[in-house]
N, C-alpha and C positions, 0 to 999 in steps of 0.2 A: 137234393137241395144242399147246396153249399153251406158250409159249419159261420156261420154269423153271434158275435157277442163275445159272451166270454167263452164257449165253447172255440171260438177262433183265438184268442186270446190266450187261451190254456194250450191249444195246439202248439203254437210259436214257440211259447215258454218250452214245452215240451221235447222242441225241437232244434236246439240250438245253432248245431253245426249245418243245417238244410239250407241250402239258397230261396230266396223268395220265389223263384217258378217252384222249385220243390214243395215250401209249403205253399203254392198254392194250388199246387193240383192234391197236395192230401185234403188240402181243406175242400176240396169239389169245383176249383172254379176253373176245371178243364172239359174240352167238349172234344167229340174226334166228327168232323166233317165227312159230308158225302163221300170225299175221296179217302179217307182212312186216316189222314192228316190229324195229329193233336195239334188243339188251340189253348193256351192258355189263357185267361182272360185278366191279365194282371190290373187294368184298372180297375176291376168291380173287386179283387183282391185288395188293392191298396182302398177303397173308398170302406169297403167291409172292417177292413183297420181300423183306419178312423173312427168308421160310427162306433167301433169297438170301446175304443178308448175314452167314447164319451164327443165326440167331436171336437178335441182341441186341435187348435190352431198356432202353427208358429212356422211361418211362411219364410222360409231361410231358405239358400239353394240348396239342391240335393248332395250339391259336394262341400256342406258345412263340415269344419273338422272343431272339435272343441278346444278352445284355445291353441289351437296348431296341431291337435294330436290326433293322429291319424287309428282313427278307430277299426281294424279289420278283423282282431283276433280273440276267441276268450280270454287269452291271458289279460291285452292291452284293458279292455272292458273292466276287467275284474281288477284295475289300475284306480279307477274313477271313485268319487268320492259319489254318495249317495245320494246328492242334487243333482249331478252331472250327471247322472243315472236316468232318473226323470228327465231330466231335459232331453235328452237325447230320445229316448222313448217318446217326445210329445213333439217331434221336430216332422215336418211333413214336407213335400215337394212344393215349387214353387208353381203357382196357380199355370204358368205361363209354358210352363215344363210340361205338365200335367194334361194342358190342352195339342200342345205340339204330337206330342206320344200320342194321344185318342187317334188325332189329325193321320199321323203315318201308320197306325193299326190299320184305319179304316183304309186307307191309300194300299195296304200290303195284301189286306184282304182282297180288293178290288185287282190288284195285282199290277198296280198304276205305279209302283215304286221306281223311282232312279237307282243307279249305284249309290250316287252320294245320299240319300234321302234312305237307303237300307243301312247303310254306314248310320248314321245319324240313330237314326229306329232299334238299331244294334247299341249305340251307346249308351241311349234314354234306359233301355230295359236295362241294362247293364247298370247304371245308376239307381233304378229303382232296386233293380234286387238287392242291392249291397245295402240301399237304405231299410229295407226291410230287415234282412240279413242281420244289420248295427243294432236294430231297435230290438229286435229278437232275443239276442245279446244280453242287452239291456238289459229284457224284461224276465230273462233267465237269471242275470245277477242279483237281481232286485229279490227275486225267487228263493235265491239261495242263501242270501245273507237275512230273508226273515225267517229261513227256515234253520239258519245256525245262529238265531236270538231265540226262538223259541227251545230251543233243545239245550240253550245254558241255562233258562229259568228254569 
């Protein structure tokens, strides 16, 4: 059974530096098919987020940069002021993104894929993993600076 809640939520934290296929095959949402092939199953990973987080909503494109800054690395993260933190943590894909990606999974499993439509299918996961990746980030600073207030009181 795939880790769902805050047990997924504690994993991420846990896991900073991991790509989104990474944590989501620790978190269980990979399967190996008849042919020996892993599948990861990133959308029931990023929806499992979500519920995670409570279901917030903030329907931005997946290549939002905060005020222009290009979020990719612990250091940049550990830059951010502690709204911008949250924010970023509660920022999700856009409805239309979300639906495309299902769309070319289902096409890739079938094995109905174009060239340019694998291109495409390559870029969506690419985008989501990085947005995982950011919010991960995030939710590992957020971690760490309540865990360097409680150790000065």
């Amino acid at each position: 059974m795939p880790l769902q809640g805050k047990n997924l939520l504690k994993l991420i934290q846990e896991n900073p530096g991991k790509s989104a296929r990474q944590l989501a095959e620790m978190a269980g949402y990979a399967t190996v098919t008849r042919t020996g092939q892993k599948r990861v199953n990133m959308s029931a990973f990023q929806s499992a987020v979500f519920e995670a987080k409570g279901g917030r909503e903030a329907h931005y494109p997946i290549e939002v940069r905060q005020r222009g800054e290009l979020i990719d690395g612990q250091k940049d993260v550990a830059l951010l002021s502690t709204q911008r933190l949250k924010t970023l943590i509660s920022i999700s894909v856009a409805p239309e993104q979300d639906e495309r990606l299902q769309r070319l999974l289902e096409m890739s499993r079938d094995g109905a894929l174009e060239p340019a439509e694998q291109a495409e299918l390559e870029r969506l996961m690419a985008l989501f993993e990085k947005n995982i990746l950011r919010q991960s980030q995030a939710g590992a600073e957020l971690a760490r600076r309540k865990g360097f207030r409680a150790a000065k009181a």
